[in-house]
Structure formats: structure tokens, C-alpha cells
C-alpha positions as CSV (number, residue, x, y, z in Angstrom):
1,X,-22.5,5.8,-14.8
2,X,-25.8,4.5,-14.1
3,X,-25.2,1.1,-16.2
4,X,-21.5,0.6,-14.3
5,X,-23.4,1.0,-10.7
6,X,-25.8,-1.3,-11.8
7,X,-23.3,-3.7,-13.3
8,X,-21.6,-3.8,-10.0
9,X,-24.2,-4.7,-7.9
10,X,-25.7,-7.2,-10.6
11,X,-22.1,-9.0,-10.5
12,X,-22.1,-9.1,-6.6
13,X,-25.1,-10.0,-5.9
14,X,-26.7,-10.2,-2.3
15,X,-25.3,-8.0,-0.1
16,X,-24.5,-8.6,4.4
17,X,-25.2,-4.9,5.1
18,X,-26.1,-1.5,3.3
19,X,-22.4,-1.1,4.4
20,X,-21.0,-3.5,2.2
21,X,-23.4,-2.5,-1.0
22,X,-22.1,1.1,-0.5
23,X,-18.6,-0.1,-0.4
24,X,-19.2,-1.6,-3.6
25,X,-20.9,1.2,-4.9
26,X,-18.1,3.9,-3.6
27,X,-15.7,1.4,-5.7
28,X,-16.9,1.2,-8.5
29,X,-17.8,4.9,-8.6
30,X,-13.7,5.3,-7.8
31,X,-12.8,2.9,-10.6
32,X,-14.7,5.5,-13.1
33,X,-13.1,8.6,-12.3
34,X,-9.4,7.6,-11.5
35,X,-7.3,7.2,-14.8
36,X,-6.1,4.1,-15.3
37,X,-2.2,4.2,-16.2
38,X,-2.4,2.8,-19.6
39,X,-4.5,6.2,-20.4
40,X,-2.4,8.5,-18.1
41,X,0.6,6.5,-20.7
42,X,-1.5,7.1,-23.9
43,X,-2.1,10.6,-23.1
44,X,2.0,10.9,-22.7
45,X,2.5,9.7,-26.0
46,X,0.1,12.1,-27.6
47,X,1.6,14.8,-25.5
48,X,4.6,14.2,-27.4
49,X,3.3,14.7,-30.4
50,X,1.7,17.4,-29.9
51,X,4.9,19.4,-28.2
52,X,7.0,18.3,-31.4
53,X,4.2,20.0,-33.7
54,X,4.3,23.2,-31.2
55,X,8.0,23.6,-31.5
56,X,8.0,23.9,-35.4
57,X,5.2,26.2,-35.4
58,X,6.0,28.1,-32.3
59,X,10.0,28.0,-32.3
60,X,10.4,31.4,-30.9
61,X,8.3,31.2,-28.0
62,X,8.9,27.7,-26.9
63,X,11.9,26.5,-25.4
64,X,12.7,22.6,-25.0
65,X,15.1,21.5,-22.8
């Protein structure tokens, strides 16, 4: 986390206010911890897989739709 802050405010530069830098800073803090939507996609996909593999295994407790 450290490196990305750092990156952020390397890339930027000079800053008007402490408002601003802290802006920045709240963004890029954001950026890290919000999933982007090609992972919330990839996790879908694995998801998949993973419910096909529970119904053969688990066929009398799960019920698919």
C-alpha cells in the first residue's frame, strides 16, 4: 500500500493545498480496495466452476435452479 501512495503522489507531483494531496491520497487508497469489474467477472467464472464441482459431489443437498 505504501508503494501505491507513494506512486500517486510521485506521478502528481506538486500539490495547491494539503486538500488536494489528501484527495489524491483518499483516491488512490479507494482504487485499492474497490474491486475492479474484470475481477468481480473473473471471480464469477470461477464461481461457476466451483458450483458445477459441488453439485456432483453434493447432489443431495444442493439444489440448482
Amino acid at each position: 500500500m505504501n508503494s501505491r501512495l507513494r506512486k500517486a503522489t510521485h506521478n502528481r507531483g506538486h500539490f495547491p493545498s494539503e486538500q488536494a494531496a489528501l484527495k489524491v491520497l483518499y483516491l488512490a487508497v479507494r482504487e485499492q480496495i474497490t474491486p475492479r469489474a474484470s475481477d468481480i467477472n473473473h471471480v464469477a467464472a470461477r464461481w461457476k466452476e466451483a458450483l458445477n464441482q459441488f453439485s456432483l459431489f453434493f447432489e443431495d443437498r444442493l439444489s440448482i435452479r
